[in-house]
C-alpha positions as CSV (number, residue, x, y, z in Angstrom):
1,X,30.1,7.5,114.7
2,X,27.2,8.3,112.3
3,X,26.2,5.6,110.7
4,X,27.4,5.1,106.4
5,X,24.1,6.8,105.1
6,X,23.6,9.8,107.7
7,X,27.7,10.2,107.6
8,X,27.4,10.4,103.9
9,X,24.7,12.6,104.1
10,X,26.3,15.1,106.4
11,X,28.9,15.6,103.9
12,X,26.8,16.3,101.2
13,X,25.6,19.2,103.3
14,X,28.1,20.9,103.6
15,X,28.2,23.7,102.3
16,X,31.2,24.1,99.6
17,X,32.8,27.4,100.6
18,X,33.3,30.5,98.7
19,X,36.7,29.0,97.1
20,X,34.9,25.8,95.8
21,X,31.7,27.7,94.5
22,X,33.6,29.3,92.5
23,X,35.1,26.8,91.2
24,X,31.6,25.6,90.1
25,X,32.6,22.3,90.4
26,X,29.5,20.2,91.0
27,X,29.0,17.3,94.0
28,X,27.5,14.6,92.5
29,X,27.3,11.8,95.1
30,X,28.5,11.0,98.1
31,X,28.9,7.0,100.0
32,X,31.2,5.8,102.8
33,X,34.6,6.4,101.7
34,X,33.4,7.5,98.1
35,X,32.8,10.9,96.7
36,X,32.2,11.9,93.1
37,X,32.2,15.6,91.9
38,X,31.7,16.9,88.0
39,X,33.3,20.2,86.7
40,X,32.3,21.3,83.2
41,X,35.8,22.9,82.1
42,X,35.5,26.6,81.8
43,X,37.5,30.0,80.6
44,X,37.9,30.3,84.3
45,X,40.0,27.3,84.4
46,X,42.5,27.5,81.8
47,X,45.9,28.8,81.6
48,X,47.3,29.6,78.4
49,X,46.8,28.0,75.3
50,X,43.3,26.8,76.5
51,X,44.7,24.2,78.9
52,X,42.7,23.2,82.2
53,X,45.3,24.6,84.8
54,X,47.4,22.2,86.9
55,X,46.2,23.9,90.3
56,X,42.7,23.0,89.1
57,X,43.7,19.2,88.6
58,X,45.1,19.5,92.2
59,X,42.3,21.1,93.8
60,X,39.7,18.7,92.3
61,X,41.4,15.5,93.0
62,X,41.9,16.7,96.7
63,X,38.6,17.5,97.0
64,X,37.5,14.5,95.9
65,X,40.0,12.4,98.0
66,X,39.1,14.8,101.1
67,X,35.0,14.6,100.9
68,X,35.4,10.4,100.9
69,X,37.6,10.4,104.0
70,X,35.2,13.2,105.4
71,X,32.9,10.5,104.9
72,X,34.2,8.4,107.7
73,X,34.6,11.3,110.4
74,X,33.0,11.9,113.6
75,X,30.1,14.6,113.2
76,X,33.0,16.4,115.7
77,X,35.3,16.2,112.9
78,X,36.7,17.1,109.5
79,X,39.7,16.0,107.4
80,X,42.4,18.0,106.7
81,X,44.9,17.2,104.0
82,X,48.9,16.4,105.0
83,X,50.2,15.6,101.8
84,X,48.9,15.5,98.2
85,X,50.3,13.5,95.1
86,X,49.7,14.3,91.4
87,X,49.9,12.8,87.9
88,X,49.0,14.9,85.3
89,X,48.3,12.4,82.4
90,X,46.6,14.7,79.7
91,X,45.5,18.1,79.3
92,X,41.9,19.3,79.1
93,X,40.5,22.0,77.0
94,X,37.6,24.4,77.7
95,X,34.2,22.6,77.5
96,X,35.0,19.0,78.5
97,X,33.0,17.8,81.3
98,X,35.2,16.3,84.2
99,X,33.8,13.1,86.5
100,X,36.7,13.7,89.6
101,X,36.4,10.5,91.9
102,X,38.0,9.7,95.5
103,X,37.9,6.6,97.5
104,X,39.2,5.4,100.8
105,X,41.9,2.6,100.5
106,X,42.9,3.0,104.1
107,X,41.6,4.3,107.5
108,X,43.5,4.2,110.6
109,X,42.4,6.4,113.9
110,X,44.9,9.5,113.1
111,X,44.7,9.0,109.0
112,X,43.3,8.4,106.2
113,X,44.8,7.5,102.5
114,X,43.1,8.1,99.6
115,X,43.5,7.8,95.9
116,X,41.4,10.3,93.0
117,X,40.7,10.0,89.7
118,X,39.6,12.8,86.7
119,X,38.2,11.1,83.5
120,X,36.4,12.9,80.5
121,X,32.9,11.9,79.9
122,X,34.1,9.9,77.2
123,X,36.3,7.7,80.1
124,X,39.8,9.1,79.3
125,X,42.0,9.5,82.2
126,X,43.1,13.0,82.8
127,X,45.0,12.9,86.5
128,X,45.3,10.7,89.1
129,X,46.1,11.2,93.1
130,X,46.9,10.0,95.9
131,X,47.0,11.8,99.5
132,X,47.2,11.4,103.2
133,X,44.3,12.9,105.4
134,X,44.4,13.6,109.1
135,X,41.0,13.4,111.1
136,X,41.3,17.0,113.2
137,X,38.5,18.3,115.8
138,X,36.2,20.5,114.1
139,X,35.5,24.2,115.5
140,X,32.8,24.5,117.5
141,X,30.6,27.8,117.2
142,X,31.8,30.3,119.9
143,X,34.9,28.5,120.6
144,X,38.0,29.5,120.2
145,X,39.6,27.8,117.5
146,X,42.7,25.6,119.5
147,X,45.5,23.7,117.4
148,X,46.0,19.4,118.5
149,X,49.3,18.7,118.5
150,X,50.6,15.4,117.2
151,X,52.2,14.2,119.9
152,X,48.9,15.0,122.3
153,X,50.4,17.4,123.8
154,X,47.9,19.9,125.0
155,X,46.4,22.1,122.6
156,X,47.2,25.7,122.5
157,X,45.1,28.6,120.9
158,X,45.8,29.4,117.6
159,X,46.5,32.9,116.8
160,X,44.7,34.5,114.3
């Protein structure tokens, strides 16, 4: 296993993927079990009546949630999320700038449970989450791309 800092610093770079950049949320640090991301709230991101959109709460707390557990994979793995919990607390509005937190509170050798945070720069809580991770083999370049069962079984190839 990569040690905390080179583990920590794999993950920051990673790249984000199309769906997250255009997102434009930000990555602002990552630590062993800890990840903090920043999202300036944007027309993008509302639904109507100006109100940061629920599906944007979601995605931000579980990518928050997912980059600290991906802070305690293998470099031959990722973390994948299995189930996702939400509290929508307040709304946001177009132009407040988010601080979306996620920390490890438990690590086993399948999973990972996480909790996530979204403040407003002033401290208010917005959301909070909770999820379960599960530590999968990453692809490997020029591999076919082959499914783990849970029970160990052998894998089979996944069909496109």
């Amino acid at each position: 296993m990569p040690t905390n800092s080179a583990s920590s610093q794999l993950v920051a770079s990673w790249p984000l993927g199309p769906f997250l950049e255009g997102l434009r949320a930000e990555p602002v640090s990552f630590k062993k079990g800890h990840a903090t991301w920043r999202l300036t709230v944007a027309e993008q991101h509302l639904r109507t009546h100006g109100i940061l959109h629920g599906g944007v709460v979601a995605t931000l707390l579980d990518t928050a949630m997912g980059r600290a557990v991906s802070t305690l994979c293998r470099e031959d793995q990722s973390a994948v999320t299995a189930q996702l919990n939400v509290n929508f607390l307040r709304p946001s509005w177009s132009g407040e700038t988010l601080t979306i937190t996620g920390e490890v509170q438990h690590s086993g050798r399948q999973t990972a449970v996480a909790r996530g945070e979204i403040r407003t720069s002033a401290g208010v809580l917005v959301a909070t989450g909770s999820g379960t991770f599960m530590f999968v083999a990453r692809p490997v370049e020029g591999q076919p791309l082959f499914v783990q069962h849970p029970d160990n079984s052998l894998p089979q190839q996944a069909s496109s």
